[in-house]
Steps between C-alpha positions, in 0.01 A plus 500: 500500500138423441640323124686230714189360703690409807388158643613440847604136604575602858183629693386411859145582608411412866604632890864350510706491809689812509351749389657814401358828621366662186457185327206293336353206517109461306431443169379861453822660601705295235319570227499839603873541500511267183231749332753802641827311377338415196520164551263270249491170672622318765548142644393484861552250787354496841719618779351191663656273234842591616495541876208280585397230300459474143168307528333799654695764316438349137127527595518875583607637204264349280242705732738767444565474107062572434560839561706591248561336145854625492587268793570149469615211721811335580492204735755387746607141573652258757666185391284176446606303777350698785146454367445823586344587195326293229718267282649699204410324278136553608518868606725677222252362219179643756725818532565602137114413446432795720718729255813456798807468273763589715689331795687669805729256696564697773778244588668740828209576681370113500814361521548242246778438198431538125661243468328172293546276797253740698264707241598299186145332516308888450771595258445240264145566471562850458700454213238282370295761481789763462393727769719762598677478835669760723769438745501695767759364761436775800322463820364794548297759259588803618898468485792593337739199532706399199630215289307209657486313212615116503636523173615142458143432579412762258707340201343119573147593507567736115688182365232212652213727420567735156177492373384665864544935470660563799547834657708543777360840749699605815524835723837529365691385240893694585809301485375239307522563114779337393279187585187584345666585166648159486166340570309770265752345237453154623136498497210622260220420729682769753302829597582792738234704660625838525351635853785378714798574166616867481885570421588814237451315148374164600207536229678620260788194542197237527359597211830501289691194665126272523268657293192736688283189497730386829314820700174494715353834581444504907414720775465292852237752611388615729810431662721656247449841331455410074646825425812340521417192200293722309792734431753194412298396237332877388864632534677207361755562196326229317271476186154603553376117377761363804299764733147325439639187522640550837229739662245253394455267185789252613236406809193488265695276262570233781193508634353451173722205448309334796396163408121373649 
């Protein structure tokens, strides 16, 4: 597994509200496990991002990120109009300066639409600078809720905003693929990360039906046990070139795509 150079696009670092007995939290205990698991890289946010504030959260992890060059950043944002946070179109060029090329709109626990009438104004910018953004519609981190997805909402922002990668990341994703292939077909720009999307085959019929380019490698740790990702994609009945594309390279490809 050490030939597929997993790179992890669903880390947490940081005390977050429930805590599991047996669990983790620090810096140094994920990149234990992801030495352990084998893991090669990983793209962290701040527990604080999602279930405080971004602002503070955000400026955590960079802390976080110096002690390890396998870690890097992802940011979480609010809509514009709050002013909450910086304009976007001052804070997403500042962010990507700081090597930041990822966005987390962590749309359930804040309570807002992704919708372009509420964070069209970030979205644009981001696709300006064709960050990657993940979706993540649930309220809490630790839970296992499924299909939460707006998917109407889902299909507007891919068709007003295909030059954006989006990724859509839940706890679950059960009863709801017979949607997501039609947007999969629908949409290029469309991206599943695979922490939350386990069913008996599901690689395998991505990477036939949409091509393995459609597949995120992630892990929602420390939350989630990776065991569980690692062996879809180690285990998968899929070409060994599809493997390193979806434990890893797909990720490093959009991320080099970033635009300063």
């Amino acid at each position: 597994m050490e030939d597929l150079r997993f790179f992890d696009a669903h880390c947490y670092v940081g005390r977050y509200k429930t805590f599991r007995a047996g669990s983790f939290y620090t810096t140094e205990d994920l990149l234990d496990q992801m030495a352990y698991y084998g893991i090669s890289e990983a793209l962290v946010t701040h527990a604080m991002s999602r279930e405080h504030h971004p602002i503070d959260g955000n400026a955590a992890v960079m802390e976080e990120i110096k002690k390890s060059p396998n870690l890097h950043a992802a940011w979480a944002f609010l809509p514009a109009a709050s002013g909450e946070m910086s304009s976007p179109q001052e804070l997403i060029p500042q962010m990507i300066s700081q090597q930041v090329k990822a966005v987390k709109l962590f749309y359930g626990s804040y309570t807002f639409a992704i919708s372009d009438w509420c964070i069209g104004e970030v979205l644009e910018v981001l696709e300006e600078h064709r960050v990657p953004v993940f979706l993540d519609p649930d309220r809490e981190l630790d839970t296992w809720d499924a299909d939460r997805f707006d998917w109407d909402a889902i299909d507007s922002l891919c068709r007003s905003h295909p030059a954006l990668p989006v990724i859509l990341s839940e706890a679950r994703f059960r009863s709801s693929n017979r949607i997501l292939y039609q947007l999969l077909s629908k949409h290029a720009n469309l991206h599943i990360e695979l922490s939350g999307y386990w069913a008996h085959h599901a690689v395998e019929f991505i990477v036939r039906e949409f091509g393995a380019r459609r597949l995120i490698f992630g892990t929602r740790m420390p939350v989630r046990d990776p065991a569980c990702a690692i062996g879809q994609v180690a285990y998968a009945d899929i070409s060994e070139k599809d493997k390193k594309l979806v434990a890893g390279d797909n990720l490093r490809r959009l991320l080099a795509e970033v635009k300063q």
